[in-house]
N, C-alpha and C positions, 0 to 999 in steps of 0.2 A: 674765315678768309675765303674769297672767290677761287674757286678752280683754277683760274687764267692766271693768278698771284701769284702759282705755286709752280716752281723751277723741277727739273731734271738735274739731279748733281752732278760734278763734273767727277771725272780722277784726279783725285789729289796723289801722287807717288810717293810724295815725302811724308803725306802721314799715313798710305799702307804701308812703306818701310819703317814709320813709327812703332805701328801695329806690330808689324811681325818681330821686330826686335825684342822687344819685351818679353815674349814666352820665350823666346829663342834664348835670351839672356836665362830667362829664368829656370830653362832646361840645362843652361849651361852649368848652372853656380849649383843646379840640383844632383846634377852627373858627377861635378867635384866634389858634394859631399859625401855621396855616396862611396867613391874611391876613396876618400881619406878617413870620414867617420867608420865605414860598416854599420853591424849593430842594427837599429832600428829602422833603419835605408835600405834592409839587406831585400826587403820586399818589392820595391824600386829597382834593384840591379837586377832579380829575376826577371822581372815586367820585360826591363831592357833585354836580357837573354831573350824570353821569348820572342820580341819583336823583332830581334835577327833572325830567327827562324822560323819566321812566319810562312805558311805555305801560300805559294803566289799564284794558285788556283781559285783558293778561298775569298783572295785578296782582290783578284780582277773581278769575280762573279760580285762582288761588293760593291763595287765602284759601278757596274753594272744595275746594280739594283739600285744605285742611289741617282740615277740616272732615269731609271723606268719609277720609283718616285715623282717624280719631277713630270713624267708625262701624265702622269694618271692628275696630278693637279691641273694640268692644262685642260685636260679633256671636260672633267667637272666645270672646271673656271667657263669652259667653252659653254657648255649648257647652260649653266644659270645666266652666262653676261649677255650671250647672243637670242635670247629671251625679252631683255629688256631692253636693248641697245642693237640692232642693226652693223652698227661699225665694228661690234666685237665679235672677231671671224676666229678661228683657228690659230692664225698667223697673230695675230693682234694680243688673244687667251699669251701665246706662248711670249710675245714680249713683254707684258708685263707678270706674268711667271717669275720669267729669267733672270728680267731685269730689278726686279723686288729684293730677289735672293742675292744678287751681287751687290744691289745697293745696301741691304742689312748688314751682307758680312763684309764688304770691301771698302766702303765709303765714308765718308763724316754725314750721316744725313739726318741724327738727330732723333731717329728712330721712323723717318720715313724708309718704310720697306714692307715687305707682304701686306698687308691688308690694307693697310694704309694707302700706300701704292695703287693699289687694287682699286679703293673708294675714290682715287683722283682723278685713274683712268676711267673709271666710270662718270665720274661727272665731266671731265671733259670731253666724254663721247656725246655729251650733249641731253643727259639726265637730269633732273632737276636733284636736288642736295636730300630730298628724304627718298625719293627714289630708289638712288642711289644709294644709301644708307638699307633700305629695305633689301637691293639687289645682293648685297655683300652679306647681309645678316643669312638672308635663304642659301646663301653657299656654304658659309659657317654651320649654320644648321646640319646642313649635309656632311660636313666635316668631320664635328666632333657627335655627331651623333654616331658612326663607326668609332670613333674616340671612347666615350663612353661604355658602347657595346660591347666592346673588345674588354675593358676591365670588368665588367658586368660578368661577361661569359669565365673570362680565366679566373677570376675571383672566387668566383663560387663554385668553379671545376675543381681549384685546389683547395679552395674550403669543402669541401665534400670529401675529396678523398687525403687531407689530412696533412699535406702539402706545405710546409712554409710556416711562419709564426702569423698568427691569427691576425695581429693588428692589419696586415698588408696584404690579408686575401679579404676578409669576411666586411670589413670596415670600406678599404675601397668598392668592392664588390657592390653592397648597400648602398653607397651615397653615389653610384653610377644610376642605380632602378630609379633614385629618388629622384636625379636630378634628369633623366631620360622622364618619369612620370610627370616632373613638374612643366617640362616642355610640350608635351603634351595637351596639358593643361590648358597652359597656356593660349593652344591653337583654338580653344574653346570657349575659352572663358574669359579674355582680354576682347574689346570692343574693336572693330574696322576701323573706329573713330575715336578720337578724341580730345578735348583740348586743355590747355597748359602743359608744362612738360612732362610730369610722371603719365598724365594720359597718352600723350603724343608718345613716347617711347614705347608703351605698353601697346597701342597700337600697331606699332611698326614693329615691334615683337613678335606678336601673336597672328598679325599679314605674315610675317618673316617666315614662321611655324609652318603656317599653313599652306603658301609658296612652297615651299619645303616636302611638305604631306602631296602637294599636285606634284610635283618632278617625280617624286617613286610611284606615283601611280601611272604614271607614261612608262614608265620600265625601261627610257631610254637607256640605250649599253653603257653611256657616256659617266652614267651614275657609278659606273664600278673603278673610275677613278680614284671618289674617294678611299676607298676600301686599296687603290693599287698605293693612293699618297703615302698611309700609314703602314701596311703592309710591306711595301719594298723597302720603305726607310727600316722598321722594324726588321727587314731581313739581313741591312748592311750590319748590323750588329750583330744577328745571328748569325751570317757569315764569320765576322772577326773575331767571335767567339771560338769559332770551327776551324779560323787561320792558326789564331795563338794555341790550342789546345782541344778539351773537348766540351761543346756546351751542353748545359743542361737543360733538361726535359723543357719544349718546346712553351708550355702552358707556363714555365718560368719565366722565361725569356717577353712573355705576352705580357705578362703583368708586369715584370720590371721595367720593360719597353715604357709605359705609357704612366706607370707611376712616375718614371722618372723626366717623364715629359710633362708632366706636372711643376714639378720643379723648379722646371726652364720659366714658369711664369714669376720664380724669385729674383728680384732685381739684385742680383748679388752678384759680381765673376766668378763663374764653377761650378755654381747651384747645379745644374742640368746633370752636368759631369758628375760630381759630388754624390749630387741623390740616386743617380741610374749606378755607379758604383755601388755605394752604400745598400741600396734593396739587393743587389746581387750578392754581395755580401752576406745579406741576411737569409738567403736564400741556398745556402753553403757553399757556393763559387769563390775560388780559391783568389786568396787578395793580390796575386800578381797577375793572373789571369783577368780578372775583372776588369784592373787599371789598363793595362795594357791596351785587351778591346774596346773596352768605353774610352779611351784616347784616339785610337784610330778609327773608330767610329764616329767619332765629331771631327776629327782632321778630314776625312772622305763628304759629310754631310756638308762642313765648309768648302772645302776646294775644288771639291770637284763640281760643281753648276757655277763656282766663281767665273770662269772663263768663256764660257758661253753665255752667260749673264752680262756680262759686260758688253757681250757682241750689241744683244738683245737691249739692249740700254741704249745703243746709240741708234736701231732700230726704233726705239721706243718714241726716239725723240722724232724721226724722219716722220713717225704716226701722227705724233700729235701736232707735228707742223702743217702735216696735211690735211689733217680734221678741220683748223684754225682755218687755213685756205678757203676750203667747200665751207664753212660756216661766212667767211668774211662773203663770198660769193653769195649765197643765198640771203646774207643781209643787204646786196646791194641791188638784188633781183627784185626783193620786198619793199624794197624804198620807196614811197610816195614820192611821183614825179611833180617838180617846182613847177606852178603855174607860170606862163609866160609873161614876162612883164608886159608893162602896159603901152611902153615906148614902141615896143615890137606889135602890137596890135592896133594902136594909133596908124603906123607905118603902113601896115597890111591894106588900110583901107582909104591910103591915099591921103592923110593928114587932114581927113575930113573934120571940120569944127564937129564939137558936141552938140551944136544946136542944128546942125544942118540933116534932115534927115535923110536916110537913105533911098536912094532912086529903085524904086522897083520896075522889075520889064513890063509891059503891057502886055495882055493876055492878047492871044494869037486870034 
């Protein structure tokens, strides 16, 4: 589908109030059981205790962090897009940021949001579609390559000193070097070129890698975005670990973090939640403790850029009406001027017959 096909959503109000009812129902009917059954819900009602007594020092430095999250993505986003595209400034990096995260959590968009988002803006900054594709992949790159590194390192930290149940240090830990090595690989051994589509992919893979490998050799500052994207989100949690009680050893928290962010790529409702609980769990973190913070750690990662994300949305669209502008302009700049008809050139020269010819002056 062409770039210019593809819409900005609008706010629908009655289906975010669809949205929100639903958990809110289902918090509700959860809180009545708990009051009426006890018993196996009694882990539930602590969660709740805790979360009344959450310290609101811990609570604000979180929402704070999920906030400098968010810049550290713009700043990366700024380097790789302003790289390829001219139009993609700072201002521009931050509306579709902003706009991406409010349209994933707030919107009906179908699943248009962050990357996707990303690869639109970029093609109607006036990219061509593999380009573009290449542009996003080199970000990516950048991304989950502190992704991976992060579980690499905690993994094998607390594989070494003995830390956690084996499956969830020493297992992750391995299939991070492998898939960090096969990327590598990749930047080597996949062709510039290629054609049909497993080539054409592999190519723009292996450009992608290596695009990639040139941005950390500039040492631009702008790189330690990604490292602030995963990092601060990572911290909103270890914050509300530290709001509801006390968390555990930092190198826990690093590997639950991103296992559980794993997770999230299960198309399930919860999965995220679920599995970032669950490793904590496994990790000896007390099961009301756990819930509690891994609840208000995704309540903070949703709400809190929802509101400025929406600003950024309608910013978004001002952008791309302006791009659409200066492109309609410089297509009319480029337009091959219509020769003058022939009525108008008859005219010019006095309705001279065709057969008559032209009078020349006589030389002086």
């Amino acid at each position: 589908m062409p770039a210019e096909d593809l819409t900005l959503p609008s706010l629908d109000l009655r289906a975010l109030a669809r949205r929100a009812a639903v958990p809110a129902a289902a918090a509700a009917v959860l809180v009545a059981a708990v009051l009426v059954l006890g018993g196996p819900l009694q882990t539930f009602a602590d969660a709740v205790r805790r979360a009344v007594s959450a310290d609101p020092v811990w609570v604000g430095a979180a929402a704070t962090f999920e906030l400098l999250s968010f810049g550290g993505y713009i700043l990366l986003l700024w380097l790789v897009g302003s790289r390829a595209s001219s139009r993609i400034g700072l201002r521009e990096s931050a509306e579709i940021t902003l706009g991406g995260a409010a349209a994933t959590r707030l919107l009906p968009t179908a699943g248009v949001g962050g990357a996707a988002m990303t690869l639109w803006a970029l093609r109607r900054s006036g990219l061509e579609t593999r380009r573009a594709a290449s542009t996003l992949l080199t970000f990516l790159v950048l991304v989950y390559a502190v992704f991976l590194g992060a579980i690499a390192l905690a993994g094998t930290v607390l594989t070494l000193y003995g830390i956690g149940p084996l499956p969830l240090t020493a297992i992750p830990a391995a299939a991070a070097w492998v898939a960090m090595a096969l990327a590598l690989a990749a930047a080597f051994w996949l062709p510039a070129e290629g054609t049909g589509r497993l080539r054409t992919a592999g190519a723009v893979l292996g450009g992608s890698v290596r695009d990639a490998i040139d941005h950390v050799r500039t040492a631009d500052p702008r790189l330690l975005g990604a490292f602030a994207w995963w990092g601060f989100d990572m911290a909103v949690l270890y914050g509300m670990l530290n709001a509801f009680g006390a968390a555990p050893p930092f190198a826990v928290v690093v590997l639950a973090y991103f296992i559980g962010q794993v997770a999230n790529t299960i198309p399930v409702p919860g999965a995220a939640s679920g599995g970032l609980v669950g490793v904590l769990l496994a990790f000896g973190v007390s099961a009301d403790l756990a819930i509690v913070a891994v609840l208000a750690y995704r309540a903070l990662a949703i709400w809190i850029p929802a509101p400025v994300g929406l600003v950024a949305l309608g910013k978004l669209r001002q952008t791309m009406a302006r791009w659409s502008a200066e492109d309609a302009a410089v297509a009319e700049e480029l337009a091959p001027v219509a020769p003058a008809p022939a009525a108008e050139v008859v005219e010019r020269h006095e309705a001279r017959p065709s057969w008559r010819p032209f009078e020349v002056p006589a030389a002086a």
